[in-house]
Z-matrix of the N, CA and C atoms (Angstrom, degrees):
N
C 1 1.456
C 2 1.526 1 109.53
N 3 1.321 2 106.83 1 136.36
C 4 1.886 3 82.12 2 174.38
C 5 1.478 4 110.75 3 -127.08
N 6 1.213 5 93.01 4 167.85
C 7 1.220 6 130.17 5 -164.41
C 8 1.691 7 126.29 6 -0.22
N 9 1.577 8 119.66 7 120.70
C 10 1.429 9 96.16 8 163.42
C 11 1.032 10 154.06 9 -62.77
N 12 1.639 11 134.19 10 108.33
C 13 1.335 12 119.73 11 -156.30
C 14 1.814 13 95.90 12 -92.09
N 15 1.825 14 85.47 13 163.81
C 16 1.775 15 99.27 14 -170.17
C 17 1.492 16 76.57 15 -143.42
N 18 1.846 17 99.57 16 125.45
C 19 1.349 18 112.83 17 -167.51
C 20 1.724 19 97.36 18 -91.71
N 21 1.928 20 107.41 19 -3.37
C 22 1.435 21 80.08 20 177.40
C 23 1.487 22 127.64 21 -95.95
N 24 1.401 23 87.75 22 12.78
C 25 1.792 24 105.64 23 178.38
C 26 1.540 25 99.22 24 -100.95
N 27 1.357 26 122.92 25 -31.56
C 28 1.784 27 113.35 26 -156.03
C 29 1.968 28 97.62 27 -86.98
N 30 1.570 29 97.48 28 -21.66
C 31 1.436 30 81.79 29 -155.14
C 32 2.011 31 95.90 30 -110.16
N 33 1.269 32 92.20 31 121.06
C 34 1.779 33 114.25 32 176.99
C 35 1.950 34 103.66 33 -23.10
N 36 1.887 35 98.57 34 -49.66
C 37 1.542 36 97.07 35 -164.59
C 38 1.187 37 123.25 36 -80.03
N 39 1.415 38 121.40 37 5.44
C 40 1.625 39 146.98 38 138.76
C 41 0.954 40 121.08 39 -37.36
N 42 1.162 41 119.39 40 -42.33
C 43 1.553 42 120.09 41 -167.68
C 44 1.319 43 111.47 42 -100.99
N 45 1.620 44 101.13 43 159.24
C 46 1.783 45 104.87 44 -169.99
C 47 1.674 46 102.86 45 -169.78
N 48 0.778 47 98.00 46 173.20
C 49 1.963 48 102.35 47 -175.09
C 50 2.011 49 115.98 48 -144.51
N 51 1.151 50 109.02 49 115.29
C 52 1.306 51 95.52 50 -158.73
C 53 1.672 52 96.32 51 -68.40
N 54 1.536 53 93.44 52 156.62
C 55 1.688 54 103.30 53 -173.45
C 56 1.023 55 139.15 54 93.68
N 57 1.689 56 111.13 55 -27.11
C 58 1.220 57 142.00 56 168.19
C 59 1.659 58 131.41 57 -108.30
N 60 1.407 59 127.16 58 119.61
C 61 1.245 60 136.83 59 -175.30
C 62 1.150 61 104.95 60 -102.16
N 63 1.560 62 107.15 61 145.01
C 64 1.332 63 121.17 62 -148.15
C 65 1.935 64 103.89 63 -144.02
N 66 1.364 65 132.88 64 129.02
C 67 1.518 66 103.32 65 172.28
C 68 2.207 67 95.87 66 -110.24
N 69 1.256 68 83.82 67 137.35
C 70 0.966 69 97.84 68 -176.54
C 71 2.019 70 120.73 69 -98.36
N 72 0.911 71 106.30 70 -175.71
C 73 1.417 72 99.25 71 154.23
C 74 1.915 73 117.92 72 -169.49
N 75 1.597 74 90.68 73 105.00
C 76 1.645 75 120.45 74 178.31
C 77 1.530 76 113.82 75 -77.32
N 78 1.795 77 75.46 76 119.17
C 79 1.654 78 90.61 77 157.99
C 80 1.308 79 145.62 78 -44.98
N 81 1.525 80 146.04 79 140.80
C 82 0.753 81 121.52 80 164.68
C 83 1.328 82 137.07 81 -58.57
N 84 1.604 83 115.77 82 138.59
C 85 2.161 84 104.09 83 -156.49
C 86 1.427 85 74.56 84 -140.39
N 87 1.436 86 88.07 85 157.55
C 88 2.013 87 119.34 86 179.90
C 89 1.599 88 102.37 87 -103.76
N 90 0.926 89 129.09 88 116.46
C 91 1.716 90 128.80 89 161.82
C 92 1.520 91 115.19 90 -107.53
N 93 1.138 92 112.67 91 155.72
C 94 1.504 93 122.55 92 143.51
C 95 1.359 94 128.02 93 -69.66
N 96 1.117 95 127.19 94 112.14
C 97 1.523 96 142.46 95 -173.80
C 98 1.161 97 136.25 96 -113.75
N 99 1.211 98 108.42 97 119.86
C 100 1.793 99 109.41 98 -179.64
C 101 1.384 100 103.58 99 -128.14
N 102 1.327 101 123.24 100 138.04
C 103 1.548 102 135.67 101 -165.69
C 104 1.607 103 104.28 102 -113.95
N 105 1.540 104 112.61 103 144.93
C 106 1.542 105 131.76 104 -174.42
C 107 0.830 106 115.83 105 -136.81
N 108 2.017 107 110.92 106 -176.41
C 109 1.596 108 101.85 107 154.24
C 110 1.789 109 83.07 108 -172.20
N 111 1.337 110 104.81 109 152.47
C 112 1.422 111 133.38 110 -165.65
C 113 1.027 112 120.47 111 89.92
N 114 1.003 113 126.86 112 178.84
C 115 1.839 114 156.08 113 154.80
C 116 1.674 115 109.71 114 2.06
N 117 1.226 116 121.87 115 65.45
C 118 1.363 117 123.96 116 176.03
C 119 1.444 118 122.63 117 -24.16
N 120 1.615 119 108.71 118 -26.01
C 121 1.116 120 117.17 119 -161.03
C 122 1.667 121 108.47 120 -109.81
N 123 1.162 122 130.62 121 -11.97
C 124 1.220 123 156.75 122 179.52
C 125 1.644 124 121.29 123 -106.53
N 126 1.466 125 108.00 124 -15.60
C 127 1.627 126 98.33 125 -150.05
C 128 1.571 127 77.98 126 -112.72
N 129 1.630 128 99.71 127 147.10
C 130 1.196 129 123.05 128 179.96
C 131 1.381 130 105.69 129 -81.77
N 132 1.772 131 117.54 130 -51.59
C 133 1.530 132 103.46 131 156.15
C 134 1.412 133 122.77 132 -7.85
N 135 1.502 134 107.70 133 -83.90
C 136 1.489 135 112.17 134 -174.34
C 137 1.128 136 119.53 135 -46.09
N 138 1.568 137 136.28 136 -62.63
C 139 1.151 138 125.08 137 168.78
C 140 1.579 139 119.42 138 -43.25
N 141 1.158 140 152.42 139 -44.48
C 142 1.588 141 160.38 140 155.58
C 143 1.447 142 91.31 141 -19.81
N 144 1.533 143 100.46 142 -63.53
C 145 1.611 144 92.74 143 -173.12
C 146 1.270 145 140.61 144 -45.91
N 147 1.271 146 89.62 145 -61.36
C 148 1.919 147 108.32 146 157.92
C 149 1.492 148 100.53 147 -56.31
N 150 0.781 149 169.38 148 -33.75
C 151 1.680 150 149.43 149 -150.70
C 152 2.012 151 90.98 150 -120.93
N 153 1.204 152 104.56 151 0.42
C 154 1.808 153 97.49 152 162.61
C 155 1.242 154 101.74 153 -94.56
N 156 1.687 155 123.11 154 -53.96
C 157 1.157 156 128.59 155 -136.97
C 158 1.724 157 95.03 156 -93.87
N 159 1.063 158 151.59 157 2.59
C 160 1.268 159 150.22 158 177.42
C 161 1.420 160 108.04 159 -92.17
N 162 1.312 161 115.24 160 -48.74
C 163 1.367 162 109.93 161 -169.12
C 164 1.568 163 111.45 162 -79.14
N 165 1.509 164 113.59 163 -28.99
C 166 1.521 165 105.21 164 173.41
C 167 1.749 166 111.64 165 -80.09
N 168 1.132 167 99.17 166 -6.67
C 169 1.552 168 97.18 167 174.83
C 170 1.924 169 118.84 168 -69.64
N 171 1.438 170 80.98 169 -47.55
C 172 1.589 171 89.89 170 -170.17
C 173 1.380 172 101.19 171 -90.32
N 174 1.730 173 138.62 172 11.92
C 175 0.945 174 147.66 173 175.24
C 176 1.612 175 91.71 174 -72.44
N 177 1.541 176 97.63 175 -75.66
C 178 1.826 177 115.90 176 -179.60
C 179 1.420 178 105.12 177 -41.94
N 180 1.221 179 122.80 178 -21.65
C 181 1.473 180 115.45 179 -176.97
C 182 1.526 181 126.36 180 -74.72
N 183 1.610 182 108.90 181 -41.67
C 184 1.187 183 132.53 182 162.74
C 185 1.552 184 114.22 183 -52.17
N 186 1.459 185 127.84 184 -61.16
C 187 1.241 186 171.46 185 143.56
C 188 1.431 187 113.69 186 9.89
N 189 1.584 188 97.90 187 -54.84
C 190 1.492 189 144.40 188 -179.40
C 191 1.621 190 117.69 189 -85.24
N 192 1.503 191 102.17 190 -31.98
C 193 1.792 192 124.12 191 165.12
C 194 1.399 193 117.10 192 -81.81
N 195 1.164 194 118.75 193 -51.28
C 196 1.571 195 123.54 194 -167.58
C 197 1.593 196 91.08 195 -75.59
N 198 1.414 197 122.44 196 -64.77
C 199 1.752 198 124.82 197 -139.52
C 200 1.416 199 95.82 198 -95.74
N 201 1.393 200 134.61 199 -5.72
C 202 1.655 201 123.07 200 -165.92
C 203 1.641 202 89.49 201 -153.78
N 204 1.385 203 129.17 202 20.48
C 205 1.535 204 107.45 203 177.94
C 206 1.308 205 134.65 204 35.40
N 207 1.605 206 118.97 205 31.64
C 208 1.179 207 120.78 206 -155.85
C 209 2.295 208 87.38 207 -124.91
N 210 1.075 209 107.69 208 122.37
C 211 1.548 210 87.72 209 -166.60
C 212 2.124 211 75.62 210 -126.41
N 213 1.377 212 99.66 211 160.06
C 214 1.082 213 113.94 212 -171.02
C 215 2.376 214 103.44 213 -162.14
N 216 1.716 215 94.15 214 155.30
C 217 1.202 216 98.89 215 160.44
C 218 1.417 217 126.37 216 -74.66
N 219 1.583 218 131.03 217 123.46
C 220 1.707 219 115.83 218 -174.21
C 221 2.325 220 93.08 219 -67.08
N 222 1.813 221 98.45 220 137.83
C 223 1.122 222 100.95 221 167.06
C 224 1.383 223 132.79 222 -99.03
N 225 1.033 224 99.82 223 167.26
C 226 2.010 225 127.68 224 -161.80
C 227 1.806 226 82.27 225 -21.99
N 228 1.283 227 99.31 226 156.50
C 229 1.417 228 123.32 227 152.80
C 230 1.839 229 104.05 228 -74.52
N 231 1.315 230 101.87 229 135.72
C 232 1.315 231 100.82 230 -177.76
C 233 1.887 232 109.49 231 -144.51
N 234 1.433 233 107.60 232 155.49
C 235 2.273 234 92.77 233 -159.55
C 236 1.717 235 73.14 234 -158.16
N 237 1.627 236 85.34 235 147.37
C 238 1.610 237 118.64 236 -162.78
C 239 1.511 238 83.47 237 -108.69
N 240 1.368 239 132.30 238 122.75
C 241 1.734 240 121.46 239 140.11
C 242 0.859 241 138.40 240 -118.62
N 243 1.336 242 124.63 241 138.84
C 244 1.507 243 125.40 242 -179.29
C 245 1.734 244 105.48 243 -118.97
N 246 1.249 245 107.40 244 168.66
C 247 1.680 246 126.01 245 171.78
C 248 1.263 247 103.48 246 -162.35
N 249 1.506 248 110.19 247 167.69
C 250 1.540 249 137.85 248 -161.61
C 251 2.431 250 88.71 249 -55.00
N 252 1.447 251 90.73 250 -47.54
C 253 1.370 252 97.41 251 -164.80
C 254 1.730 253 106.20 252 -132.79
N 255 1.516 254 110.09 253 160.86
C 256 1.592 255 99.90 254 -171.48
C 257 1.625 256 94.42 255 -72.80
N 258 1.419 257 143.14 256 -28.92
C 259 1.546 258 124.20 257 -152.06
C 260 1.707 259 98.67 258 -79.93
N 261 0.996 260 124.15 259 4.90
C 262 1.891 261 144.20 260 162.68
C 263 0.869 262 91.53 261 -51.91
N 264 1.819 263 128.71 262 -43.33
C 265 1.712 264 92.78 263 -164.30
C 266 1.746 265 93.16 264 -145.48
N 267 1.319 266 102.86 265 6.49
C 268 1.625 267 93.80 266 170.85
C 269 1.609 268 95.02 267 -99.14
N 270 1.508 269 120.28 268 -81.11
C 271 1.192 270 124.15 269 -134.11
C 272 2.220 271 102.10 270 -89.87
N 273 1.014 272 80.14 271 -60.74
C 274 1.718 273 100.50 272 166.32
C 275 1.919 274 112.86 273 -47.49
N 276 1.269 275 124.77 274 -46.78
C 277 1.049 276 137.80 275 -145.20
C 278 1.333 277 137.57 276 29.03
N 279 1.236 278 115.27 277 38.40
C 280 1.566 279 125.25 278 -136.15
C 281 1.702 280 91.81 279 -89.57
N 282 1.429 281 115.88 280 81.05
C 283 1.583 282 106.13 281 -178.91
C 284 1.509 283 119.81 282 -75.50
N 285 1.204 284 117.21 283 7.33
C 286 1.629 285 113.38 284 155.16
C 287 1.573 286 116.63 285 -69.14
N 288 1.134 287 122.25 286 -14.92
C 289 1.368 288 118.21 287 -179.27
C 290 1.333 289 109.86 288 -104.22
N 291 1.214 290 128.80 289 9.12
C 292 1.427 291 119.66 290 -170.75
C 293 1.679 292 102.16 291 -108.21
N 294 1.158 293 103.62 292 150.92
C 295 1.402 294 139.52 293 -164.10
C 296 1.243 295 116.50 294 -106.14
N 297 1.600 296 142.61 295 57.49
C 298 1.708 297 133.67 296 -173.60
C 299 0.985 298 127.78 297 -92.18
N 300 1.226 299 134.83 298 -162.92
C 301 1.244 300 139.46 299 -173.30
C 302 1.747 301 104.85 300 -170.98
N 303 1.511 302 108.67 301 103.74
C 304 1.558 303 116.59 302 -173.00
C 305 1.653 304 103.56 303 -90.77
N 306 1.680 305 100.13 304 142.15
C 307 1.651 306 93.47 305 -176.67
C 308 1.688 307 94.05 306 -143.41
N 309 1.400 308 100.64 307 -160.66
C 310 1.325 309 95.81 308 -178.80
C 311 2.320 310 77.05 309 -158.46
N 312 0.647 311 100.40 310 155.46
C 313 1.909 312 116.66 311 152.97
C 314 1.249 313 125.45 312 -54.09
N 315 1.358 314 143.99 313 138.93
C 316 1.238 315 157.69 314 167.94
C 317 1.637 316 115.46 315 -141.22
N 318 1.507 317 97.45 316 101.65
C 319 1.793 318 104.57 317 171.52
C 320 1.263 319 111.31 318 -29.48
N 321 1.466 320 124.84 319 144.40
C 322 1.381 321 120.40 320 -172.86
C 323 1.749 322 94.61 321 -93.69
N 324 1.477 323 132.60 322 38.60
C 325 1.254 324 130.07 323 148.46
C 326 1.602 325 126.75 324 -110.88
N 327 1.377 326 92.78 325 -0.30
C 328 1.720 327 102.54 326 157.95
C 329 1.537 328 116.99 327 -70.07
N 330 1.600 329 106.55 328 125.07
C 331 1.367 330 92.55 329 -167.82
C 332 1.616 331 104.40 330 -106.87
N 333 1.575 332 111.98 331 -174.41
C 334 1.533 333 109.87 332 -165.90
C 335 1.262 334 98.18 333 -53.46
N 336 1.399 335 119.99 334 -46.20
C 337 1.382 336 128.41 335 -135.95
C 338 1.899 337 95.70 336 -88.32
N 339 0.934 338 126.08 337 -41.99
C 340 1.688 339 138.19 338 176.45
C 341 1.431 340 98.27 339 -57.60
N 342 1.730 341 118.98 340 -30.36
C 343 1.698 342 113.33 341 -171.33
C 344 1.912 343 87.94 342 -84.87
N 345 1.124 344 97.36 343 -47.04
C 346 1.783 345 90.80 344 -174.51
C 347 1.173 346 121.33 345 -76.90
N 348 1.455 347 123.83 346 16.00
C 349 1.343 348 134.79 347 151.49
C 350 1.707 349 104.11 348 -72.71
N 351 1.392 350 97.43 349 -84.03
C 352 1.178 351 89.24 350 166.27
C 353 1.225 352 146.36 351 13.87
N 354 1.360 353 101.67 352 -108.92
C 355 1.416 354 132.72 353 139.46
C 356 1.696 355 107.15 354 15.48
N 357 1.241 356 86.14 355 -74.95
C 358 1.915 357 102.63 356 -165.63
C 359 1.519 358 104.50 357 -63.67
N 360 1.909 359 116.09 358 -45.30
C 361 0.935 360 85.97 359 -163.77
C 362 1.992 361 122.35 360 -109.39
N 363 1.602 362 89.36 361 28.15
C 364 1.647 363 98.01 362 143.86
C 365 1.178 364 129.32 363 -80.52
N 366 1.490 365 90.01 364 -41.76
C 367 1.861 366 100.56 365 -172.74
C 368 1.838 367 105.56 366 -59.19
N 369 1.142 368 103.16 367 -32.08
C 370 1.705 369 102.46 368 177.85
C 371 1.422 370 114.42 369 -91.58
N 372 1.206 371 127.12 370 39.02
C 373 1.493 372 112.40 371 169.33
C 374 2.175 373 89.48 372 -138.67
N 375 1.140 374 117.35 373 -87.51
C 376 1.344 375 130.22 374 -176.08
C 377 1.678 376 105.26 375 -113.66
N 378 1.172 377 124.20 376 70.86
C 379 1.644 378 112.91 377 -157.75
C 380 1.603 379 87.85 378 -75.83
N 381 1.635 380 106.36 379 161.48
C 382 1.103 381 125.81 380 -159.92
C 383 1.542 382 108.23 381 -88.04
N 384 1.344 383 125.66 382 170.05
C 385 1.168 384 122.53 383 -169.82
C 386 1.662 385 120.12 384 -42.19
N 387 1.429 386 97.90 385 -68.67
C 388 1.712 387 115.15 386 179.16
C 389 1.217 388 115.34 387 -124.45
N 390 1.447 389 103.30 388 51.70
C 391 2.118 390 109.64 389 160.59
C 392 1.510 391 101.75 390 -63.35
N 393 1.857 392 131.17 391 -29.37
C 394 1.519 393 105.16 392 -175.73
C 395 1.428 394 102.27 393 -58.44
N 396 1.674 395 111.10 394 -17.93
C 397 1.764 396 92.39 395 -163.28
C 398 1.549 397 119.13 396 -81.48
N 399 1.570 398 104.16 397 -5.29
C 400 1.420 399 116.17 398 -164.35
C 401 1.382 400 109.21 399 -70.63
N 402 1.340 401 118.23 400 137.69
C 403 1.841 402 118.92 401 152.83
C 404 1.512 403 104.39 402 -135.46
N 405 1.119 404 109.46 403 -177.53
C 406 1.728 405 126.32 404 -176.04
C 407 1.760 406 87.03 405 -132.98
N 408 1.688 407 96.95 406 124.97
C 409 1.280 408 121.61 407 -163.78
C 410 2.046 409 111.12 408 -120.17
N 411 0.604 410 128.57 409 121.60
C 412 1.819 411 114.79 410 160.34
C 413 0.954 412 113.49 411 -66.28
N 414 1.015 413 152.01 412 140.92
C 415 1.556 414 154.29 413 151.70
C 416 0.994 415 116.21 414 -132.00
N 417 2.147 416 106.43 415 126.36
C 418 1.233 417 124.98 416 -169.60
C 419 1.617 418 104.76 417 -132.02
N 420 1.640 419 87.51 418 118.89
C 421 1.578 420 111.45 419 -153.14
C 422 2.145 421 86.21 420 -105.02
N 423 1.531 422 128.49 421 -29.39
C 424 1.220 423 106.94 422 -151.12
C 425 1.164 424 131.88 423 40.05
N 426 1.876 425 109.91 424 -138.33
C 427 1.341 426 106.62 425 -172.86
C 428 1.486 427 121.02 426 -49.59
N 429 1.609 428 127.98 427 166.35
C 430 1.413 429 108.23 428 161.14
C 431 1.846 430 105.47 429 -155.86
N 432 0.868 431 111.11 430 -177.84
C 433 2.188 432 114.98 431 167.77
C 434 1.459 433 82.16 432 -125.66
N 435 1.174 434 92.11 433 148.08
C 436 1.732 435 113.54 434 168.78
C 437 1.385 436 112.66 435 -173.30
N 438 1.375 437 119.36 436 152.83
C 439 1.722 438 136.59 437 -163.40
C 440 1.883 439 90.54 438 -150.96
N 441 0.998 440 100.35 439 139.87
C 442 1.599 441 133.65 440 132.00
C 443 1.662 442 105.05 441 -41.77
N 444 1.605 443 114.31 442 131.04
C 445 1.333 444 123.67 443 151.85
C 446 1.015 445 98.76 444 -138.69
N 447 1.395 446 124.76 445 143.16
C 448 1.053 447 143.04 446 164.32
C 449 1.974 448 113.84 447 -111.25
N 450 0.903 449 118.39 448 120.61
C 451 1.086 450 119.96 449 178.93
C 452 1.710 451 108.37 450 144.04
N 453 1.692 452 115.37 451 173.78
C 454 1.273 453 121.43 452 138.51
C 455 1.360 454 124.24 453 9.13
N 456 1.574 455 128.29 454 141.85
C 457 1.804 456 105.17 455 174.03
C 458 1.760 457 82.18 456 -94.19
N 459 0.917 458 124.68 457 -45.98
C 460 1.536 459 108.52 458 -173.72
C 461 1.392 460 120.25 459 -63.36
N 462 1.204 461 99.13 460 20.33
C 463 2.034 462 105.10 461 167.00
C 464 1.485 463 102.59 462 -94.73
N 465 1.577 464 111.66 463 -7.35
C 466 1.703 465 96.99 464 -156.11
C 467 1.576 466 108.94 465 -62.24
N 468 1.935 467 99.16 466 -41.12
C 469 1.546 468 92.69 467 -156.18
C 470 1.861 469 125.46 468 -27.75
N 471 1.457 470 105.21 469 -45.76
C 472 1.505 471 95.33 470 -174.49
C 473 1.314 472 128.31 471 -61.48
N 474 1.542 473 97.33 472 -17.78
C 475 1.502 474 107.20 473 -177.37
C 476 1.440 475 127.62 474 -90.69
N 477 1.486 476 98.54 475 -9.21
C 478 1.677 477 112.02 476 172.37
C 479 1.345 478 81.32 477 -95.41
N 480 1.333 479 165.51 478 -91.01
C 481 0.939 480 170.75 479 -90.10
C 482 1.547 481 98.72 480 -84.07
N 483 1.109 482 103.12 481 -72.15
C 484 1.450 483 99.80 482 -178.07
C 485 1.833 484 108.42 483 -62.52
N 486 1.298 485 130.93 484 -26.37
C 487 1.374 486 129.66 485 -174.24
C 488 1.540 487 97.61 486 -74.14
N 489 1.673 488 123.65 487 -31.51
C 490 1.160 489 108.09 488 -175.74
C 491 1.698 490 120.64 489 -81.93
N 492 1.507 491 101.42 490 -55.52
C 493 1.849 492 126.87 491 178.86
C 494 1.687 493 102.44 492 -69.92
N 495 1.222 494 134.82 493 -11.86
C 496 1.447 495 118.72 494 175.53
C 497 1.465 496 100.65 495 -124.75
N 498 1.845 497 125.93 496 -80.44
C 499 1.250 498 129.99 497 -164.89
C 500 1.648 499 106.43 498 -27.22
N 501 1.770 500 91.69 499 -67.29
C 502 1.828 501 93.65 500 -152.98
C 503 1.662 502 118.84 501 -71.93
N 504 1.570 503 115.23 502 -10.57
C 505 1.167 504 123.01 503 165.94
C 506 1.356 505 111.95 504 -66.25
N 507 1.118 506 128.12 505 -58.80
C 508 1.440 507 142.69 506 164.52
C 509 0.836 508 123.16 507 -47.69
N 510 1.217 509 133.28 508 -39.32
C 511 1.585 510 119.28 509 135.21
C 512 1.802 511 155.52 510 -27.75
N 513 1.359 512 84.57 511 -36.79
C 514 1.395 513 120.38 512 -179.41
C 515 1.723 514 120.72 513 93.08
N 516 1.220 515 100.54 514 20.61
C 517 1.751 516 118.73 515 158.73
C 518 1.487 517 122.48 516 -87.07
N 519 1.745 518 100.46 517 161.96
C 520 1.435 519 99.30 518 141.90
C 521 1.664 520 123.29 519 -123.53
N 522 0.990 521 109.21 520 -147.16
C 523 1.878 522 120.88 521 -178.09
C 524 1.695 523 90.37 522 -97.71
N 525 1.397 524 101.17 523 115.16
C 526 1.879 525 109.50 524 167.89
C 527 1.539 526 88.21 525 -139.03
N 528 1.531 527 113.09 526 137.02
C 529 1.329 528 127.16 527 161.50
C 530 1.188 529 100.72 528 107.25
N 531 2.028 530 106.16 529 -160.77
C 532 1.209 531 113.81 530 -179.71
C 533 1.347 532 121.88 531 -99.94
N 534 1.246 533 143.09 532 150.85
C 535 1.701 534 144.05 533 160.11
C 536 2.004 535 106.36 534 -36.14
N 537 1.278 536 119.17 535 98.24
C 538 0.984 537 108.80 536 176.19
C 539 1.468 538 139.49 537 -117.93
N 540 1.736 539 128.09 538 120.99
C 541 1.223 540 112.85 539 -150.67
C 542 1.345 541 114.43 540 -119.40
N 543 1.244 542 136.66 541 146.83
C 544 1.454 543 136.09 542 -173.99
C 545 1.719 544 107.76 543 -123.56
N 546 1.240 545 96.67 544 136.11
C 547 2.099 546 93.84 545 -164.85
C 548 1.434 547 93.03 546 -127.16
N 549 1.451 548 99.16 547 111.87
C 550 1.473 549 137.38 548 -172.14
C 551 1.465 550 89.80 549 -66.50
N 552 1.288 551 121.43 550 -46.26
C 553 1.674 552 124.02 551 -139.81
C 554 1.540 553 99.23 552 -116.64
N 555 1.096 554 121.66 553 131.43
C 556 1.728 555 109.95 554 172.11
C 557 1.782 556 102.19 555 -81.77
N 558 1.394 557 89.83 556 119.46
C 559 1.747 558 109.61 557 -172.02
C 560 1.722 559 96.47 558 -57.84
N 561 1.247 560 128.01 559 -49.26
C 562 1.226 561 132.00 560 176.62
C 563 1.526 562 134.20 561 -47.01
N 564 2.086 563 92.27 562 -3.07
C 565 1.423 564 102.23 563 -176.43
C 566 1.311 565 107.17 564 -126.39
N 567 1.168 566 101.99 565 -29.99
C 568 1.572 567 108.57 566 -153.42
C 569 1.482 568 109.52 567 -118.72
N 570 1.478 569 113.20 568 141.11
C 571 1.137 570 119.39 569 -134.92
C 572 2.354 571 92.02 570 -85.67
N 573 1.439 572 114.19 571 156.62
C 574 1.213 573 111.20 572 -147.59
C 575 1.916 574 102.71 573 -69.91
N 576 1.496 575 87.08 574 -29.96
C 577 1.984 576 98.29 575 -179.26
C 578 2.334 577 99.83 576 -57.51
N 579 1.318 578 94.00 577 -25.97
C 580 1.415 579 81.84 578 -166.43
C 581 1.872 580 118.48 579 -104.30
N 582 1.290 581 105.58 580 14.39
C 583 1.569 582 120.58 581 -171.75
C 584 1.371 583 103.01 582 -93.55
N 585 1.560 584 92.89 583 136.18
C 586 1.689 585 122.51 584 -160.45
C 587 1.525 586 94.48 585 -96.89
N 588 1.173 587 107.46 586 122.18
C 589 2.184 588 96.75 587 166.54
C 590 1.262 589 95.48 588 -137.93
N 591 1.323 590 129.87 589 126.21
C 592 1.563 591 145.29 590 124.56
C 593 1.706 592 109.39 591 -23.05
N 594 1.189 593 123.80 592 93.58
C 595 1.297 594 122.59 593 178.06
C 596 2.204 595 97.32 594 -92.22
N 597 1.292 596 111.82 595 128.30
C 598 1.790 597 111.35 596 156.76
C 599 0.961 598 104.74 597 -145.91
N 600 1.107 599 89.92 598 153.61
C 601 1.940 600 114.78 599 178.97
C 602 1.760 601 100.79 600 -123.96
N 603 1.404 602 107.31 601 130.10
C 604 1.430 603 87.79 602 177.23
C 605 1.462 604 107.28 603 -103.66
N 606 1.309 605 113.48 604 155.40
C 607 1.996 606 124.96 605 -162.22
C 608 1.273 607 96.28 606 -116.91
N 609 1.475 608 106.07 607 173.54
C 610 1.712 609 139.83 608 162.59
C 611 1.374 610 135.30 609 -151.98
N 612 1.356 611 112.26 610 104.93
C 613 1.377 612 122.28 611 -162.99
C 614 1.973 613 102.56 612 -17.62
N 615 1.573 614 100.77 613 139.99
C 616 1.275 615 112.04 614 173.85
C 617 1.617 616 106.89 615 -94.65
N 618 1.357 617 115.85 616 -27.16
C 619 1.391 618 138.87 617 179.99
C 620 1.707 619 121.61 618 -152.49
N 621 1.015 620 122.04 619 97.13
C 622 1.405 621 116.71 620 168.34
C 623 1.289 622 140.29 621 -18.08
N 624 1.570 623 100.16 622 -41.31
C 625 1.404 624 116.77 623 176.44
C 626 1.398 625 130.39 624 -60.75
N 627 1.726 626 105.59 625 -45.30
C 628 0.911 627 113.43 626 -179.72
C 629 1.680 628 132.51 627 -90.75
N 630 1.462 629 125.65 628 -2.65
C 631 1.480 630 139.42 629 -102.61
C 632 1.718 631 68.22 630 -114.38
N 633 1.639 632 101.65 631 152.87
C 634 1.598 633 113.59 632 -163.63
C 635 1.827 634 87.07 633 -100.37
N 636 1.514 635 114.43 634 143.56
C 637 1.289 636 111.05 635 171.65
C 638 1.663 637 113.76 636 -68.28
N 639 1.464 638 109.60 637 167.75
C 640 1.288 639 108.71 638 173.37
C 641 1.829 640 115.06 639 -56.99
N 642 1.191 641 120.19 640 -179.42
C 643 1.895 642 108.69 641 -173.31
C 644 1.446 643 84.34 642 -151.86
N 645 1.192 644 119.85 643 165.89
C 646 1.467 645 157.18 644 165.08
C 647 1.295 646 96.87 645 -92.55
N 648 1.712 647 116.11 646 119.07
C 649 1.292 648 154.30 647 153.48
C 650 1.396 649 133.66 648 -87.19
């Protein structure tokens, strides 16, 4: 059988360095997706999500071992946010207004039909809270800025702040897409001073001329 791959070592847009902003440029990747809105930390939504999206993950994982010899690490939990305005979730933090979307990764050799196995045969034993809400999505993020934070999520604001109002201008970008975050650390374990997040924003040249190439992170 070979080898287990760990997409947060194989794949470039994994990587990040706290302190340092970086523009990258991400592949297009397939996730599992379930969409919300409020209080991440309060909303029963969110939790549903997580208790859908884990078990069909590591379903496909097995799935992917037994029927295709292909064995792999399941990756980071990862959540899209939006709000009316960016200080929603930098400066303000007002997580009643925010709008996400929790996913997880899917190798692009999972096929429809292996996910709709799946699928069926959670949904037929104890199906999970919000599998109606589930789909398997592509998402094409391209260019992006992204840093390492380590800490608190309510430490980020300064650090998006400055990645948004200094780095990506200075670069010769702007803000295109969604706020996007990847959680190194399971928040549920690990204490808040010591949690790893992949912060990206994905951009679009403001000027051609000037626009910083992608970098190694």
């Amino acid at each position: 059988m070979a080898e287990k791959i760990d997409f947060k070592k194989s794949l470039a847009s994994y990587h990040g360095r706290r302190g340092q902003f970086a523009i990258v440029d991400v592949p297009d990747l397939r996730y599992l997706m379930i969409d919300g809105h409020g209080d991440p930390n309060t909303s029963q939504s969110f939790t549903g999500a997580l208790e859908t999206l884990y078990p069909i993950a590591y379903k496909l994982k097995f799935a992917s071992k037994t029927e295709l010899g292909r064995d792999y690490v399941v990756p980071p939990l990862e959540g899209l946010w939006t709000a009316p305005d960016l200080a929603a979730y930098t400066t303000d933090r007002d997580k009643s207004r925010w709008d996400w979307t929790a996913m997880i990764m899917v190798p692009e050799w999972i096929t429809a039909d292996m996910y709709d196995s799946v699928l069926a045969q959670v949904a037929g034993k104890t199906p999970p809270p919000r599998i109606n809400d589930l789909r398997l999505e592509t998402l094409s993020e391209g260019r992006c800025a992204q840093t390492l934070h380590v800490g608190a999520f309510d430490d980020e604001g300064p650090v998006l702040d400055e990645m948004h109002n200094r780095f990506i201008p200075d670069a010769g970008y702007r803000l295109a897409g969604t706020h996007h975050e990847v959680y190194f650390s399971d928040f549920r374990r690990v204490a808040p001073e010591r949690m790893r997040t992949l912060l990206r924003q994905p951009v679009t040249p403001r000027d051609l001329s000037r626009v910083s190439a992608p970098t190694e992170s």
